[in-house]
N, C-alpha and C positions, 0 to 999 in steps of 0.2 A: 428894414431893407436898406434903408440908406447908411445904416452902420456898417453893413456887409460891405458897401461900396466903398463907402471912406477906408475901412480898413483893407480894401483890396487896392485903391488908390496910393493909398501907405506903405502898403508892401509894395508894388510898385515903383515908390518911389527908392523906397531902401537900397530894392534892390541895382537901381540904376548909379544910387550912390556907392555901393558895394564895389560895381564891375570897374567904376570910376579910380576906388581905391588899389582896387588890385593889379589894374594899369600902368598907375601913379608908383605903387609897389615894385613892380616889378623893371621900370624904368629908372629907380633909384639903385634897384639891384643889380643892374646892367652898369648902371657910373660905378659904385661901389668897386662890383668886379673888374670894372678898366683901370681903375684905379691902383687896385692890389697889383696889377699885371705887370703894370709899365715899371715900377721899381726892379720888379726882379728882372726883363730885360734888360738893362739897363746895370745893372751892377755889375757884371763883366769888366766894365771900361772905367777905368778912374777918373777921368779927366773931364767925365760926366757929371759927378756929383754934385755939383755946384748945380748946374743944370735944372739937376731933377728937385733940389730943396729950394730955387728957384719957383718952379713949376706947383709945390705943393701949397703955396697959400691962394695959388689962383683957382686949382682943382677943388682944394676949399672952399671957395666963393660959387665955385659952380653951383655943389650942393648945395650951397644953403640956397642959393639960388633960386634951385627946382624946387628945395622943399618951400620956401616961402610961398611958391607960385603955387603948387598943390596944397598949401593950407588955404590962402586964400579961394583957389577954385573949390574947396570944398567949404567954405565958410557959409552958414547959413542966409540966404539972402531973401527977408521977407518979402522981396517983388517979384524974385522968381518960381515962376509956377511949379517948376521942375522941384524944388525944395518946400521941406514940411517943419515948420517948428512946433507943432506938437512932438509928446514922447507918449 
């Protein structure tokens, strides 16, 4: 019986890691897409360009940014109850 439980505890947890990712997913898919967007606004005007290649190492930094911060909140942390380091 306690196997039923742990592994209902597991699934459980998977799955709260799961909705976590798909979040984090879909939040990086939303920079991505501003990203792509603002170039092509933006290409009309010449006087801009400077501007916008300006703009891309910082929109760079953003990313790595968020994905640094979503790897670490998804890093396993043997103190939190919420995570399981079994496989």
């Amino acid at each position: 019986m306690s196997n039923q439980v742990e592994d209902e505890t597991r699934l459980h947890q998977c799955a709260k890691k799961y909705e976590k990712i798909v979040k984090q997913f879909d939040e990086l898919i939303e920079i991505m897409n501003s990203r792509n967007c603002q170039p092509k606004q933006q290409r009309g005007s010449r006087g801009n360009s400077s501007t916008v290649a300006a703009s891309q190492p910082e929109e760079n930094e953003v990313v790595v940014q968020t994905i640094t911060k979503f790897l670490h909140e998804l890093k396993t942390n043997p103190t939190d109850p919420e995570c399981s380091t079994s496989t």
